[in-house]
N, C-alpha and C positions, 0 to 999 in steps of 0.2 A: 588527318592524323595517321598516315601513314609510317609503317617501317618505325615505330615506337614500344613495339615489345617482342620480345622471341613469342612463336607459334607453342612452345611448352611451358608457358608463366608456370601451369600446374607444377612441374617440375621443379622449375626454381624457386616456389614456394615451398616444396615439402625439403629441397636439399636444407634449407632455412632451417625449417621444424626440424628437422636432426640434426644440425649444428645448432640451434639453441638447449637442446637437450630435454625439452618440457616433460616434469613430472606430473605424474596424478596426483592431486591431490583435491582439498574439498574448500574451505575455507581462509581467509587470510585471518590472524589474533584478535582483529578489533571486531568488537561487536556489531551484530548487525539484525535490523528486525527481522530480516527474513533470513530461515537458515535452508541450506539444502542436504541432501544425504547421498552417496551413491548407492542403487540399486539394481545394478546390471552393467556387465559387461557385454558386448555382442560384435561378433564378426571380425576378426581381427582384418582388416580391408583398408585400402585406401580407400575413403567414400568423401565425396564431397560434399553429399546436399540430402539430408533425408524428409522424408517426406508422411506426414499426417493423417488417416482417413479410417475411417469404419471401414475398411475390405468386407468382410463376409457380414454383415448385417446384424452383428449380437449388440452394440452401443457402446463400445469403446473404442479408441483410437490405437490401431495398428500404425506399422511401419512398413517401409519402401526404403532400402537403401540403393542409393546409387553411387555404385562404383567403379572404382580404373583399374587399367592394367591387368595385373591376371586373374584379379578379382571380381567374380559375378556381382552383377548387380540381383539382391534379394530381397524375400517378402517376411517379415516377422508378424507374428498374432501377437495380442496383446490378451491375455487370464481376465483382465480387466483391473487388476491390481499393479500395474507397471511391470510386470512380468512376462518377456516376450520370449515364445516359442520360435526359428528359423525354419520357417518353412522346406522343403526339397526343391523346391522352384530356383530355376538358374537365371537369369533373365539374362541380358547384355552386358557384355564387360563395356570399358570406358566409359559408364555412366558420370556425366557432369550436373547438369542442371537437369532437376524433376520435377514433372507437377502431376498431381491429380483432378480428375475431374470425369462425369460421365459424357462421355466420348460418343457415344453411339446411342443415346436416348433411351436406356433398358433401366435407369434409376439406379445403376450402382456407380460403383468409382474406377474408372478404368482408368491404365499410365500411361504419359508421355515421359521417355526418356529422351535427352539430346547428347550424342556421344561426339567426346572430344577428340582431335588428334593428339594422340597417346602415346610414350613408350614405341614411336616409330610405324604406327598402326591407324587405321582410320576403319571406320565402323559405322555403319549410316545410324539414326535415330531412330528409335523402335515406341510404337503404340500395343500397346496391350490390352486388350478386354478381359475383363469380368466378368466370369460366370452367378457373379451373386454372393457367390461363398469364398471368395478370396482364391481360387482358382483363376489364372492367367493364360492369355493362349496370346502368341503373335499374332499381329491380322495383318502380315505377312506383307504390307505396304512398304513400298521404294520409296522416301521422299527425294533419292538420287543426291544426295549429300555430304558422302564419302569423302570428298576433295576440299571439304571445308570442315573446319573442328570447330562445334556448338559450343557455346559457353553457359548460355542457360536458356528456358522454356518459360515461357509465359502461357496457359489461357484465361482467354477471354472471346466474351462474344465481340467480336471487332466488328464485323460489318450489321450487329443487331437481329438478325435472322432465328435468337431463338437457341442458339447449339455453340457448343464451346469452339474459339477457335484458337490457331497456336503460333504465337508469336517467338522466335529464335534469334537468339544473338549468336555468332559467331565471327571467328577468325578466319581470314583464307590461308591459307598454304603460301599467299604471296606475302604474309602480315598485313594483309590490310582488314579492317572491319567495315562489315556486313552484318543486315539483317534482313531475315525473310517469313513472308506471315503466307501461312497456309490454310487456309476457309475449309471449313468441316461443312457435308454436304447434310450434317444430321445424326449420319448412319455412323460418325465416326472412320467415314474414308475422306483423306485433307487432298484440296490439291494446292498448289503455289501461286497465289495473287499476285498482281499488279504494286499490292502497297509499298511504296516509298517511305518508311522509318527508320531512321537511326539506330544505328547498335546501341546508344546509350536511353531508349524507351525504355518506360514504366508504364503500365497501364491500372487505372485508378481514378473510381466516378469522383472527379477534383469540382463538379459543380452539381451534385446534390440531386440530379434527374435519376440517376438507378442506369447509366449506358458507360462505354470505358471508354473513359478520355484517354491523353497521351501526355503524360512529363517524358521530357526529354531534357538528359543532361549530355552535353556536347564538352568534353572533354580540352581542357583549359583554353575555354572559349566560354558557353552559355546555358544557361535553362531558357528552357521553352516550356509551353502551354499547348497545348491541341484540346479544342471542344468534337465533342464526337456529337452529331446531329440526331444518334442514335438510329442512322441508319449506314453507319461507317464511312459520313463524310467528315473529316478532321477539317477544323481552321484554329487556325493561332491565335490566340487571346492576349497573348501575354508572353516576354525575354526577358532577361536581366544578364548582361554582361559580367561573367567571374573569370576571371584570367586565369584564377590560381585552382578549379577544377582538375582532380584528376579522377580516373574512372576504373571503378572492375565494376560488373555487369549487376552484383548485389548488393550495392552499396544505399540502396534509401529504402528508409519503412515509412511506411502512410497513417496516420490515426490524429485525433484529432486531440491534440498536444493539451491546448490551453482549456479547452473545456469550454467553445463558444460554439460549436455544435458542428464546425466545419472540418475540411481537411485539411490538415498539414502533414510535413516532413522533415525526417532526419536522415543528414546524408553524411558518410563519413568519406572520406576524401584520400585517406591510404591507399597503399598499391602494396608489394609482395614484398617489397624492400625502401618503402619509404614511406615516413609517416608523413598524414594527412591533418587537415582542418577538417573538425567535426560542424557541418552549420544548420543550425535550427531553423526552417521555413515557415513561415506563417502563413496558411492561406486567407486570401478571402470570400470562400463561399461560391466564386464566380473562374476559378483559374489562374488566378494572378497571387502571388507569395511575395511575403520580403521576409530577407534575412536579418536577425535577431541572434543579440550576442550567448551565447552559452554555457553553462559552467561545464557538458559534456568534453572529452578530454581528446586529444587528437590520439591518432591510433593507426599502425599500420594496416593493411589489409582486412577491413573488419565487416560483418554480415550483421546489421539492425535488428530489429523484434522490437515493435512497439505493442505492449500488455500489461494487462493489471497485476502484476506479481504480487504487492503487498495488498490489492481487497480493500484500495479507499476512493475507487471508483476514477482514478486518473492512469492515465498509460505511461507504463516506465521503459526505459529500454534497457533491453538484454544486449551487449556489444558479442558477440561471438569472434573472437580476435584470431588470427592465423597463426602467429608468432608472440603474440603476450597474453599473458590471463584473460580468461573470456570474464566479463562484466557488468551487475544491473547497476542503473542509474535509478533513483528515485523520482519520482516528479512529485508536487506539492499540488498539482492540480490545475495553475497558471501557466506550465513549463518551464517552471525553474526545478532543478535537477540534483539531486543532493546524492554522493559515492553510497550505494548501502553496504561497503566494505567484502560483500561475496567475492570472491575470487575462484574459478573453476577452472584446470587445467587441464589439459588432456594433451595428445600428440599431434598437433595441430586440428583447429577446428574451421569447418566453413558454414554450410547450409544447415543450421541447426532445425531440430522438429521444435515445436512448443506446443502445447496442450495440456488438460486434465490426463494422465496416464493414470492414474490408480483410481479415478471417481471419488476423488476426496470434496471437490469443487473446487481446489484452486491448478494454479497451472504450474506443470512439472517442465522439466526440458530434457532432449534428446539428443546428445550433441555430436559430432560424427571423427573420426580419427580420420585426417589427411595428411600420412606419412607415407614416404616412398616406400617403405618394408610392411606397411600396413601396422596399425592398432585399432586395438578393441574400443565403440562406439558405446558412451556412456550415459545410463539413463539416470538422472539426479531427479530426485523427489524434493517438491518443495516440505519442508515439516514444518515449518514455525506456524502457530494459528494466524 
């Protein structure tokens, strides 16, 4: 799949979002059981992907924004009531893809960012530790990556050793796609392995031992299957031939749809300028999925969230759309999927947070503004009981 998309999608994604003009708003007129509110504006930034975690140790779920261009990527506190303080912390401009995780075995939440070619700029990927109280310091590591613009971060323990490790998609400079996994020695310093994975891996225990398999979608071509031995040997369980796949790097969520106790997935099939096939996976238990028809709705460019928003014990999905209304879908429990009419807009959205923000018990959402001039990322509170 070579030479199939410009080196700056990011870009010709946001010129999008300002030629569609997207307003803020909160709701569409029809009713809906669940309602949301907005409760914060924050960072007026391009960010693409923000990210979830207790930072300093009090029991609520702070923020991580990751952002591009002239935008620092930054750390927000959460009061504990969805109310988020921006830290002084500057971190990495061209933030793309972010994850959290303890990195270096000290029990707190330390960042991987993966920074994209940007705005005419390349910027290597930056790890950050944790002092415990949401205090960040570089650890100052080269992964020597400059010449390749990351699209997103995965960890996971890949070769089973115990310690998170981190999986990168990216683009080269030449447009072709790559990925490369770098093995954490522990201490939270990676170096670059051997492993052979496709840019379009997912990692996700798809057969029920507690170690992280391998979905891979191979771009209008295939799904795959990788069993991980749970000492980081992958074998193939399972393909299914789809022609009409096409792929951005956050296109499937994992949860177990129909309520028989396994994995499955929702993969939405958009790109920046063209809409896709939404298709519902079913797995079974062992690695292997088949496709099942959906009433979810096809959709440009869209980032999944499979969660319980309405509180009846089945996962619904949150669509976070680029270019049209971000979106929940209801499930009944079986994975059949009913519109709950919410409609959330903002100035393009990608990598949404999800969580409890206010300590109500149920789950709020964090959505990020990915526009070329930058807007402010919006935190909506779920209200309906």
């Amino acid at each position: 799949m070579k030479g199939r998309r410009t080196l700056d999608r990011c870009v010709l994604g946001t010129l999008l979002v300002m030629w569609c003009g997207l307003l803020l708003v909160g709701q569409t007129d029809s009713p809906s059981p669940i309602q949301f509110s907005a409760a914060g504006e924050y960072g007026r930034a391009t960010t693409f992907q923000i990210a979830l975690g207790d930072l300093d140790g009090d029991g609520d779920l702070d923020a991580v924004l990751a952002n591009q261009g002239s935008f620092d990527s930054r750390v927000l506190l959460n009061d504990g009531t969805g109310q988020f303080a921006m830290t002084d912390q500057l971190l990495t401009r061209n933030g793309h893809g972010i994850d959290l995780g303890d990195l270096d075995g000290d029990g707190d939440l330390d960042i991987f960012i993966a920074c994209a070619y940007a705005f005419g700029r390349s910027l290597p990927s930056k790890i950050y530790f944790n002092d415990g109280h949401a205090r960040f310091s570089d650890s100052g590591q080269d992964l020597g990556d400059t010449s390749i613009s990351a699209n997103l971060v995965q960890l996971a323990d890949i070769d089973g050793d115990g310690d998170l490790d981190a999986f990168v998609a990216y683009l080269t400079l030449a447009r072709d796609f790559i990925s490369l996994v770098y093995l954490n020695d522990g201490a939270g310093q990676f170096s670059r392995s051997e492993y052979d994975l496709p840019f379009g891996t997912l990692f996700q225990d798809l057969d029920g031992d507690g170690d992280a398999d391998a979905f891979i979608k191979e771009p209008e071509s295939m799904y795959r299957a990788l069993i991980n031995d749970g000492h980081g040997v992958f074998e193939e369980v399972w393909r299914m031939d789809c022609t009409f796949l096409q792929y951005e790097p956050f296109s499937i969520a994992f949860g177990d749809v129909d309520g028989d106790g396994d994995v499955d997935a929702v993969d939405t099939n958009g790109t920046w300028t063209q809409a896709g096939q939404t298709c519902l996976l079913l797995g079974d238990g062992h690695g292997a999925f088949e496709i099942r028809t959906t009433e979810l709705p096809s959709t440009y460019a869209a980032w999944p969230v499979l969660r319980d928003f309405d509180a009846d014990g089945a996962l619904d999905v949150f669509l976070s759309i680029l270019i049209e209304d971000n979106q929940i879908w209801l499930n009944d429990g079986a994975g059949q999927f009913s519109d709950s009419a919410v409609r959330l807009r903002g100035s393009g959205s990608c990598g949404p947070g999800v969580g409890d923000l206010d300590g109500d018990g149920d789950l709020d959402l964090f959505i990020p503004s990915y526009g070329t001039t930058g807007g402010p990322s919006i935190v909506w509170l779920l209200t309906s009981d």
